[in-house]
N, C-alpha and C positions, 0 to 999 in steps of 0.2 A: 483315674479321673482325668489326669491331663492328656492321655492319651487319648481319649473320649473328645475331647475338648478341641483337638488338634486336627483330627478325623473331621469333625462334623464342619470346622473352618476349611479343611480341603475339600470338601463337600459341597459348599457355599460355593469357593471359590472358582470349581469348577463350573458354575450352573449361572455364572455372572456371562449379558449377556456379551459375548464378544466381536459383534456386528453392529455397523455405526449406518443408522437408513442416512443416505443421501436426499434424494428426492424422493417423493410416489408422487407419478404423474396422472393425470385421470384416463381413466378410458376412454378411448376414440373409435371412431368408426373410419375403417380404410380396406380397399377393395373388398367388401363381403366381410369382413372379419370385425371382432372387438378387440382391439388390441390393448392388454395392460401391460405396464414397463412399471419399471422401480429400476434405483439406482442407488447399491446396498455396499459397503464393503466390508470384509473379511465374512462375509455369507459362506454357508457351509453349505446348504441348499435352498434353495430357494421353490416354493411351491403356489398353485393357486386354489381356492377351497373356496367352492362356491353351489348356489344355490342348483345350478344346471352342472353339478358334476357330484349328486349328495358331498359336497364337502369333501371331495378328495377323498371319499372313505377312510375317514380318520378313524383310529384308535384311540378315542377317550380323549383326543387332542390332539395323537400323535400323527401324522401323514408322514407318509415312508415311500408311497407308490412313483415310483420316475413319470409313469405315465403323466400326471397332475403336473411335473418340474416346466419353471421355466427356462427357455433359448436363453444361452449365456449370448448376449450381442455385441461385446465390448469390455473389454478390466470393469467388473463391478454395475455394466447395465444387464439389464433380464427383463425378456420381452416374451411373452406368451398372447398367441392369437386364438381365440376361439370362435366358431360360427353360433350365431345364435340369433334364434328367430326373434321379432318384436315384444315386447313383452319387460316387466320388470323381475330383476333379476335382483342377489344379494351374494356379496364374497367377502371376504378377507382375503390378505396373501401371508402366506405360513412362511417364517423362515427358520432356518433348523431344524427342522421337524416340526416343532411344537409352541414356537414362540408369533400368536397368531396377530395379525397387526391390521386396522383398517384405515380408510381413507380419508381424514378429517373432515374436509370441506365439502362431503357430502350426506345427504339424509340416513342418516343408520336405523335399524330395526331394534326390538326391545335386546336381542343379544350382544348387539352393537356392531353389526355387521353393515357394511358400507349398500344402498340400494341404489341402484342405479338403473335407470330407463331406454330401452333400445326402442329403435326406433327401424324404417328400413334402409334408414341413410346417415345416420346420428344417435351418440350417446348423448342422453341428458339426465337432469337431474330430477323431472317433472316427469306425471305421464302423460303420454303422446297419443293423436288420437290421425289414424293412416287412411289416406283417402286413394293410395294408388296401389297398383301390382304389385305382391312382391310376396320371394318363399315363406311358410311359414311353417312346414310340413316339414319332419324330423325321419320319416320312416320310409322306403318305398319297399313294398310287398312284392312277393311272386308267390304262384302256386300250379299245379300240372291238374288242379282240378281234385284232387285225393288230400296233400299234405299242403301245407301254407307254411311259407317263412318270411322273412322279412329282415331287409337293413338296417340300419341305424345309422343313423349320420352322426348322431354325437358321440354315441361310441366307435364309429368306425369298426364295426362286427356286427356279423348273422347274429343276433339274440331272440330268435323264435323259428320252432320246429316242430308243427302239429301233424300229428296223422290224419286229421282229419281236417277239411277248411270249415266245417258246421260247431257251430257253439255248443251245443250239446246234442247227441244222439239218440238220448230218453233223459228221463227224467232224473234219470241217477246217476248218469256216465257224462262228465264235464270233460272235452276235448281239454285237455292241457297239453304243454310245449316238452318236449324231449331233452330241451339244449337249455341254460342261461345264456350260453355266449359261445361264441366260436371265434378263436383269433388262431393265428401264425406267427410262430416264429421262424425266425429265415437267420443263416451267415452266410456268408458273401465270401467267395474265391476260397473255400475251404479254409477261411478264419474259426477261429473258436471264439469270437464274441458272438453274439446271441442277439439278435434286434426281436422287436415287435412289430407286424404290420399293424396295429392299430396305435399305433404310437405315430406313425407316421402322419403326413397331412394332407386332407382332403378339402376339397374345395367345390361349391354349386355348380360354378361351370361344368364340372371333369365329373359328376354323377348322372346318369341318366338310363331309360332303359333304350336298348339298343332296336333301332328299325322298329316301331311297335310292337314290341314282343313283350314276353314274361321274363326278359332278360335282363338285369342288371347291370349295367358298365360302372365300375368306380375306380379313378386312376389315381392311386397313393403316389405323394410327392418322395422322393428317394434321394435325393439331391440331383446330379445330370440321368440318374437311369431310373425313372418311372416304373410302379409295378401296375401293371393293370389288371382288373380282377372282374372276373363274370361271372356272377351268382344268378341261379334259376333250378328250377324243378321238373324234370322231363318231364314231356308229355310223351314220350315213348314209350314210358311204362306203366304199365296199369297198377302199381303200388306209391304210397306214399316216397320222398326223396329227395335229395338235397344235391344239388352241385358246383364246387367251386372250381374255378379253371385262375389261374395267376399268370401272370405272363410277364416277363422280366426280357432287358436286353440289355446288350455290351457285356457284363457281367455275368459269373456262375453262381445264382442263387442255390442254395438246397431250404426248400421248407418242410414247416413240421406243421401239424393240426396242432392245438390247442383246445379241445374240447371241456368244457362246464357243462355238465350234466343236470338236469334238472333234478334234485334231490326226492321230487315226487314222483319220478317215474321210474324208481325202484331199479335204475341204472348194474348190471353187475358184466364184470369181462368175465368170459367163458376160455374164450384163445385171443389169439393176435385179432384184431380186425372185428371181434364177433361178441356181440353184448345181450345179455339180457333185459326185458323191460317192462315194465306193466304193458303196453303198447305191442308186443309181441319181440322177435327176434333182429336186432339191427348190425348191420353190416356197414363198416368202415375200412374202406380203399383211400391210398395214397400213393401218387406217382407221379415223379421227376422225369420230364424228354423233352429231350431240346428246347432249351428254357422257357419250359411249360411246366404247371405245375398242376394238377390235379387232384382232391378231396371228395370223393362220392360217399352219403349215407342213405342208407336205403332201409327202410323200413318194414320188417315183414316179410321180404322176400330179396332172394341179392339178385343182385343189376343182371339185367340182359345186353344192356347197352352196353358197348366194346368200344376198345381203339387207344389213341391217346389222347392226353387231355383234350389237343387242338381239333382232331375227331367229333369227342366228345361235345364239345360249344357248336363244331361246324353244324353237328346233326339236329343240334338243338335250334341254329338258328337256319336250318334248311327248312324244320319243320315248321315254324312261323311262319316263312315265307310262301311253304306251300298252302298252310292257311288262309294264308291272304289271298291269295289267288282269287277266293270267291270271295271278298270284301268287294262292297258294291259303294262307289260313292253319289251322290248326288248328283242329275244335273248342269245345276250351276257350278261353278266354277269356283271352289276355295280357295281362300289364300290358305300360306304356307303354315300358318298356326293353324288355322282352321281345319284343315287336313291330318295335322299331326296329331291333332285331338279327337279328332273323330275316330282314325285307326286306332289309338292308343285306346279309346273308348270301348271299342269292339275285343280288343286284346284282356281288359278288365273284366267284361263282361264273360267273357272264355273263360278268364282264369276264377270266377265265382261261381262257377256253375259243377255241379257236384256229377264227380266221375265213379262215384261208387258204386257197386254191382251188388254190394250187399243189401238185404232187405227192401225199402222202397226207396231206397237213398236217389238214384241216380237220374239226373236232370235235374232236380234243384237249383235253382237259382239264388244265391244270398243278395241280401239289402245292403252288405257292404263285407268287403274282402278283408280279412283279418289284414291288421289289427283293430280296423271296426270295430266297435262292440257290436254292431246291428248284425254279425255273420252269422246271419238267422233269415231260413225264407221265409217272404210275406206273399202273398197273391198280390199284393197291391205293389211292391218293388217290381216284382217279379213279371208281372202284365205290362210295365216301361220296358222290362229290360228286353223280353221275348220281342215287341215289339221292333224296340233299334237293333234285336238279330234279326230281325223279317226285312226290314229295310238294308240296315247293312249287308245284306248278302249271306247272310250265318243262317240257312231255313234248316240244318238238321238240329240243329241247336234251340231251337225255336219249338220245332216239336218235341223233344225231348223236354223241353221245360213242361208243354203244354200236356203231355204222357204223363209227367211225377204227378199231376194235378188230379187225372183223373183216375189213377193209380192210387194215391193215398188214401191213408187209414185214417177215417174221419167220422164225425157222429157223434160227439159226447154232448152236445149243446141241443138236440134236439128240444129239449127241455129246461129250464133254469130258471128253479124261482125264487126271488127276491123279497121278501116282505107281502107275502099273497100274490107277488105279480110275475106272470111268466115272462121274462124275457128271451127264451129261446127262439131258435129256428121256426119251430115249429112242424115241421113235416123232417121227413127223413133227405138228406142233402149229403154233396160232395168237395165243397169247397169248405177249406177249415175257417173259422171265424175268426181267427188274427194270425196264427205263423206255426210253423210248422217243427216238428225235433228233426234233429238229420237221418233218423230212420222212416223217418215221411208219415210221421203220427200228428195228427193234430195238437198240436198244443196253445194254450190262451194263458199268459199272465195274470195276476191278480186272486188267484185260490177264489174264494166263498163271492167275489165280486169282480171278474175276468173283464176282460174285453168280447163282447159280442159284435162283429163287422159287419154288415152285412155288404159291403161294398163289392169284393172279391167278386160276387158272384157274375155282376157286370161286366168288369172287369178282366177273368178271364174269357168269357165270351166276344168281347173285343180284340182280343190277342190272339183268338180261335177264327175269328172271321178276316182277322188281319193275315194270317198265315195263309189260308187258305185260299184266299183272292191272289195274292203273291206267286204261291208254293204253284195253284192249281190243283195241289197233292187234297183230296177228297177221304183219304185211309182212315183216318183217325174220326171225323163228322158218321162213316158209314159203318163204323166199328164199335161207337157210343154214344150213336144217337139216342136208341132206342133205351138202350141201359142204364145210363149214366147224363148224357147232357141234357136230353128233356127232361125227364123225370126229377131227376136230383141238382138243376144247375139252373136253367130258366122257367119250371116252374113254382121252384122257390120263388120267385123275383115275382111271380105272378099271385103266388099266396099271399106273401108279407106284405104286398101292395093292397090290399084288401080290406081296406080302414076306409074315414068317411071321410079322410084327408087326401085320398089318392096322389100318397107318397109312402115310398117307403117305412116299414113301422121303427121306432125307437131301436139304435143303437150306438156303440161307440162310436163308428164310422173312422175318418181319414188318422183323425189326432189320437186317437184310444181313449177315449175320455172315462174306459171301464163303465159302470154301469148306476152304482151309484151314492158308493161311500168315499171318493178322492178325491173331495172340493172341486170338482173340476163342474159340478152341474150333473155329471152322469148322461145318462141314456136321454137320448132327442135324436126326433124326425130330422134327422140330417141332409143336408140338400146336396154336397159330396155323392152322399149315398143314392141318393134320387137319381142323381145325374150320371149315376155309374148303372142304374137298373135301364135307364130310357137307352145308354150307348146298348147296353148287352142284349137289350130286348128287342132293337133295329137290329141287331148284329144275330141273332136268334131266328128273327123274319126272314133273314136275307138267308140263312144255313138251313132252316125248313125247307124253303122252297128250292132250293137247291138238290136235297133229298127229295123234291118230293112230297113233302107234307104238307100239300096245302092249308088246311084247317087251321094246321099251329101256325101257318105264316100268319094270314091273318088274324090271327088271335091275339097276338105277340107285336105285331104291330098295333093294334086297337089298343093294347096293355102299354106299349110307348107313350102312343098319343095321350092316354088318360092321366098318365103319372107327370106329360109334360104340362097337362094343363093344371093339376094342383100342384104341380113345380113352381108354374106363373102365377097361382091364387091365393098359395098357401107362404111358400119360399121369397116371394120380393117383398119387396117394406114399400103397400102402394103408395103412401107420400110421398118418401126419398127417389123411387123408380130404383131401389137399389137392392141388391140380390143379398140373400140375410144367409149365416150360415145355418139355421135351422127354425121352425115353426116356433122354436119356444121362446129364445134369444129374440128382444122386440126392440133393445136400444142398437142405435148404429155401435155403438163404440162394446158392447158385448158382440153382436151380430157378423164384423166385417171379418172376411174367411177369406185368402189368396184363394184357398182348393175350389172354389166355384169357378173362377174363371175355365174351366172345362167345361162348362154351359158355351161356350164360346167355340172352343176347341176342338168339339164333337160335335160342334152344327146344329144341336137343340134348338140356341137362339141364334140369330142373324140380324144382321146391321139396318137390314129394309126393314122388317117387322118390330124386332125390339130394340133398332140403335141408342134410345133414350134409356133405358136399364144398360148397356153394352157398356154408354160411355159414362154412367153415373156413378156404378159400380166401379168402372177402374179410376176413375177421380176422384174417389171413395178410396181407392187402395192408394193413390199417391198423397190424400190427406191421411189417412191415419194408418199405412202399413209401410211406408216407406221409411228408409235409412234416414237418421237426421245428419248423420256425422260425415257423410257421403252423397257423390248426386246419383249414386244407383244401389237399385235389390231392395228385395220387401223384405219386412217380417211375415210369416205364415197367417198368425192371428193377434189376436191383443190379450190373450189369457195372461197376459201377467208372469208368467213363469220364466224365468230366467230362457230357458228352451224355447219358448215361444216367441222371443225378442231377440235373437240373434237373426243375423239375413238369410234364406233359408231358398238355397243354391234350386232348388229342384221348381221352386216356383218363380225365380226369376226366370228362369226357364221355358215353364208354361205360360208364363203373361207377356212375355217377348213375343212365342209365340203365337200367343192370340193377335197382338197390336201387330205382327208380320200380316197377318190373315186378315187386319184389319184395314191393311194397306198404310200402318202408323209406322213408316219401314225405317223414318231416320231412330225413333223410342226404343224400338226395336233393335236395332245392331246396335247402339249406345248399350244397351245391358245384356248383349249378347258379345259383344268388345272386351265389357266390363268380364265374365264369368271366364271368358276365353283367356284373354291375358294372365288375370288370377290362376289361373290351369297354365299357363306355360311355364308360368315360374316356376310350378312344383309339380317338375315331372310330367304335367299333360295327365295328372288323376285329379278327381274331383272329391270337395269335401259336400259333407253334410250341409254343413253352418260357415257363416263367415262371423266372426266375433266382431260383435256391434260396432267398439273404440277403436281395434286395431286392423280390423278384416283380417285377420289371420285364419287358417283352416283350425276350425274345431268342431265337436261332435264326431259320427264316424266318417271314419276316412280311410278309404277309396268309398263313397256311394257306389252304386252301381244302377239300378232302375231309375232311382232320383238323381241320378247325376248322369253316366254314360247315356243309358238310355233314353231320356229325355234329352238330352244336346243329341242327337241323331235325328232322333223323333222331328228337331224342328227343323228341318230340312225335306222334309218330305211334308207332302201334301196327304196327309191319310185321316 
C-alpha cells in the first residue's frame, strides 16, 4: 500500500506544470501575416491549435505535430506567423503537448477558445466589415483539360488529384481525387536530418501562376536559399497528370515525394514507381539534376514527355506560350492589370474545358474549375465562356464547345408532369435543360421536381452566330442545320413561344428555381428566358440566311419581334417603366432581377426607344440590388437566400457593361476597377460571389463563363 501511495505521488509530481507563461501578447497584423508570440519559460514545446489549422490535429488533446510549433525568437519568446484570409478565426496556444491555454482579454467561444477577427490590415476583437481589394482565396488550381489539381496555401501542398476535371461522369461514377496531400522531404549537403517543404514559409507575394499559364510558381522561404517549386498538368499529354519541378541553389538538395493516397481510390504498390487504383494504373517518377528536382504522376498511362526536370517546366511553359500566340486582345489599350486578367481569363477557360476523347465528353466547358463545386457544364456558363474564346482568339476551342452541344445525349424532358401539368420541352430538342454529366448525357437536378431551362436554347445559338461571324468557318451551320439546329434548337424557341403571352412558356430559367416544390415560387414566364429566345432567334435569321433558307430567316425573325413585343407588354411593370423578372412576380421588391439587364446587352432595347425603362430599371438595381457595406457590385436578386445576397461577380460584370454601352463610362470602370483589383490580389481568377461583410471570394472558384468569360465579353462590342 505504501508503495502505491509513493507511485501515484511521483505520478502527480511528474504531470505538475513546469512552465511559468510570461506574457501572451495579442495577435497582430504585419506584412500579410497574423502573427502570435507568447513569452513562456522552461516550455518544452510550444504549439499553435487553431480553428484554420483543425486544431493542430490533436490527439484527444495531445498535439505532437512540429508542423503547428512555434519559431523559437529569443530565451523563452515564440512567434508563429500565419496567412490567413479576413474572416473570424478561434485558437488556443498548446504548450507541452497538451497543456492548452487561451488568451484572456479576448472574446472566447463556448469551448473557451480565444476568437479573434482578421481583417485585410488588422487583428481585432469585433467583426469587421472590408470595403477594398484584397486576397481572400486559399487555393489556385491547374489542369491540362483531363485531370485537375490544386495548391493550397495553407497547407503549403498539392492536396487534390482528379482524373477527371467533371464532377461526375454518370449518375454513379463521382470523380474523386487520387492524393490527400503531396509534400517533400529534402536534406541539404548530404546531412541526415530530414526537413519538410511544407513546413517551410510561403508568402502572397512569391505565389502566383507563371506568364498566364496553368502553371504555378510558389517560392518556399529556406533561410538565404530559396526552393522554388512549379506545379502544372501537361498538356502534352492526352492522359490525366501531375508535375512538380523544385528548384534549389547554392546548395545540394536531395528530395523525396511524400505521397497521401486517398484511401478511396483503392491505392496498392505493384513495383517501385507503379500503383494500382480504382482510377486505373498510376505511375510515379522521381529525379534529381542539377539542382532540379522533379515528381511526375500520370494517370492511366506513363509519361511520353522526356528530359529533365528543367526540360520538363521549359516544355510546359513553351506550350503556353505557343497558345497564346493566338490570344487576341482588344483594341483599346489595357493597362497592366487589365491585360493580366484577361490572358489569365483565357488560360482558365483552357484549362476547364474537357479534353476527353472518351464517350461525348470532349469540349465541354465547366461553370467553374475544380475546386469549384459548379465543375459541371451549363449551356448557360458555357455560351459566356465559348463567347470570350471567339473574341479572345481561341476559335478551335469555341467550336469544340459548340460540337459537345450538338453532339450530346439529350431528350429525357421532352415530357414532365407535375400535378396534371406538363412542364416539359415539349417537341423532341438538343440542348439539355440545365447541365450536363461529363459523359455529355443530359442531366437536371431535383429527381421528381428538376430544373426545366429553357434559356440554353438561345443561348447557344448566340455563341453559334458569334463564332461564325468571327471564325467565317461555315462547317458546323452546313453540317447541322438541317439535322440538329433547325429542328431541335430554334424551333424549340418557336414552339414554347406559342402562348397568348408571346413569351416564353414557364420554366426555371437563369437562378433554377426547379419547378415547383423549393419555396422558391417554381416555374414562371421568365423574362432571362425571353431575352435569351429573341438573341437566339436574331441569331437563327441571320444563320438561315446565311444557308440560304430564306423562309426560316424570316420566320425567325417575325418570332423575335413578337416575343420582343410581349417582352415589353407582359415583362415591364407599366407604372414603375421598370423591367420585372417574370409575368408572375408583380411587386418591385419580388420582381427586380440583375439577369435582365441583357435586354440592354443584346440590343432588344435601346436608349432612343426605351431609355425611360433603360434607366428605371438600373435605378431600380442601385436602390434595391446594390451592396450596402460597399460603393460597388449588386446582388443577383432579392430572394432572400443567403446565395442570392452575396455580390454576384458575373453581373457586375454585365451591368458595367451595359452602362459602357450606355456611354455611363465613369459607373462603369468604378466597378469594373472594383472586380479587376479583387482579381489581382488573388491570382488574376475570378470568384462566384464576393461575401457581402467582408468581400472575400466565396461560392465557386475559378468561375469560368460567369467570370472569365464575361470580363472579356466586355470589351468587345458584340
Amino acid at each position: 500500500m505504501q508503495s502505491y501511495i509513493v507511485l501515484c505521488l511521483l505520478f502527480s509530481l511528474c504531470n505538475i506544470e513546469a512552465f511559468n507563461i510570461v506574457q501572451m501578447y495579442e495577435p497582430m497584423y504585419e506584412n500579410g501575416f497574423v502573427v502570435f508570440k507568447i513569452e513562456v519559460e522552461d516550455a518544452k514545446s510550444v504549439f499553435l491549435a487553431g480553428s484554420f489549422n483543425n486544431y493542430a490535429h490533436n490527439y484527444n488533446g495531445y498535439v505532437q505535430d512540429m508542423k503547428y510549433s512555434f519559431d523559437v525568437l529569443s530565451e523563452n519568446t515564440y512567434i508563429r506567423r500565419e496567412l490567413l484570409i479576413p474572416g473570424q478565426y478561434a485558437f488556443k496556444i498548446v504548450i507541452d503537448n497538451d497543456n492548452w491555454v487561451a488568451l484572456p482579454q479576448f472574446p472566447a467561444d463556448s469551448a473557451g477558445n480565444t476568437i479573434f477577427f482578421v481583417s485585410d490590415s488588422a487583428v481585432s476583437k469585433q467583426p469587421v466589415i472590408i470595403e477594398t481589394p484584397h486576397w481572400s482565396f486559399n487555393d489556385l488550381p491547374f489542369s491540362n483539360g483531363i485531370s485537375a489539381s490544386k495548391f493550397n496555401i495553407r497547407s503549403k501542398q498539392i492536396d487534390t488529384l482528379t482524373n477527371h476535371i467533371y464532377k461526375q461522369k454518370n449518375e454513379h461514377d463521382v470523380t474523386q481525387s487520387l492524393i490527400s496531400a503531396l509534400d517533400f522531404t529534402f536534406t541539404i549537403n548530404n546531412s541526415t536530418k530530414e526537413n519538410w517543404l511544407s513546413y517551410l514559409t510561403v508568402d502572397i507575394p512569391h505565389i502566383s501562376y507563371l506568364d498566364h499559364s496553368g502553371i504555378v510558381l510558389v517560392a518556399y522561404s529556406e533561410g538565404n536559399h530559396p526552393i522554388l517549386a512549379s506545379f502544372f498538368s501537361s498538356f502534352s499529354e492526352t492522359h490525366g497528370n501531375l508535375n512538380i519541378v523544385l528548384q534549389t541553389l547554392g546548395q545540394n538538395y536531395n528530395f523525396a515525394s511524400q505521397i497521401q493516397w486517398n484511401p478511396l481510390a483503392n491505392i496498392s504498390l505493384v513495383s517501385y514507381g507503379v500503383y494500382t487504383s480504382t482510377m486505373g494504373t498510376i505511375y510515379v517518377t522521381e529525379q534529381n539534376v542539377d539542382g532540379y528536382y522533379a515528381c511526375t504522376i500520370d494517370i492511366g498511362n506513363k509519361k511520353t514527355r522526356s528530359g529533365t526536370p528543367i526540360q520538363l517546366l521549359q516544355n510546359e511553359i513553351n506550350w503556353w506560350k505557343n497558345w497564346h500566340k493566338d490570344s487576341v486582345l482588344p483594341e483599346i489599350t489595357l493597362t497592366v492589370e487589365q491585360k493580366n486578367l484577361y490572358l489569365q481569363s483565357l488560360a482558365i477557360l483552357k484549362m476547364a474545358q474537357c479534353r476527353e476523347t472518351t464517350d461525348k465528353s470532349y469540349g465541354q466547358i465547366l461553370a467553374s474549375l475544380p475546386p469549384g463545386e459548379w465543375n459541371i457544364c451549363w449551356i448557360r456558363d458555357a455560351a459566356y465562356a465559348m463567347n470570350g474564346l471567339i473574341y479572345g482568339g481561341h476559335l478551335q476551342e469555341a467550336k469544340d464547345g459548340l460540337r459537345f452541344f450538338l453532339n450530346a445525349k439529350i431528350g429525357t424532358y421532352v415530357n414532365w408532369e407535375i400535378d396534371n401539368y406538363d412542364y416539359g420541352v415539349g417537341v423532341p430538342y438538343q440542348i439539355s435543360v440545365c447541365r450536363y454529366f461529363g459523359d455529355g448525357t443530359e442531366w437536371s437536378d431535383g429527381d421528381a421536381d428538376p430544373n426545366i431551362e429553357l434559356d440554353g436554347f438561345g443561348l447557344f445559338l448566340w455563341a453559334l452566330e458569334q463564332y461564325i461571324t468571327v471564325s467565317k468557318d461555315t462547317q458546323l451551320l452546313t453540317q447541322y442545320w438541317e439535322s440538329v439546329i433547325k429542328p431541335k434548337i430554334v424551333d424549340v424557341l418557336v414552339f414554347t413561344s406559342n402562348n397568348p403571352y408571346n413569351v416564353i412558356q414557364s420554366d426555371s430559367s437563369i437562378w433554377e428555381r426547379h419547378l415547383v416544390q423549393n419555396g422558391e415560387d417554381g416555374a414562371r414566364h421568365f423574362t432571362y428566358t425571353t431575352l435569351t429566345a429573341i438573341r437566339g432567334l436574331k441569331a437563327a435569321a441571320a444563320l438561315a440566311e446565311l444557308i440560304g433558307d430564306e423562309a426560316a430567316a424570316m420566320s425567325y425573325l417575325q418570332t423575335s419581334k413578337d416575343l420582343t413585343s410581349g417582352f415589353l407588354q407582359h415583362q415591364v411593370d407599366k407604372k414603375r417603366m421598370v423591367i420585372r423578372d417574370s409575368i408572375e412576380d408583380t411587386e418591385i421588391t419580388q420582381y427586380i432581377d440583375a439577369s435582365v439587364i441583357e435586354a440592354v446587352n443584346w440590343g432588344i432595347i435601346d436608349d432612343q426607344q426605351h431609355g425611360t425603362i433603360i434607366r428605371n430599371t438600373i435605378y431600380a438595381f442601385d436602390l434595391l440590388l446594390s451592396m450596402k457595406n460597399r460603393p460597388h457590385g449588386y446582388f443577383r436578386n432579392r430572394g432572400g437566400h443567403p446565395y442570392d445576397s452575396q455580390e454576384w461577380i458575373v453581373m457586375d460584370l454585365r451591368i458595367a457593361r451595359s452602362l459602357k454601352k450606355l456611354n455611363q463610362t465613369e459607373k462603369s470602370e468604378e466597378i469594373m476597377n472594383w472586380v479587376i483589383s479583387q482579381s489581382s490580389e488573388n491570382f488574376n481568377i475570378m470568384a462566384e460571389l464576393y461575401d457581402v461583410n467582408l468581400a472575400n471570394y466565396v461560392g465557386a472558384v475559378p468561375m469560368c463563363g460567369f467570370g472569365p468569360g464575361a470580363y472579356i465579353l466586355y470589351y468587345w462590342n458584340q
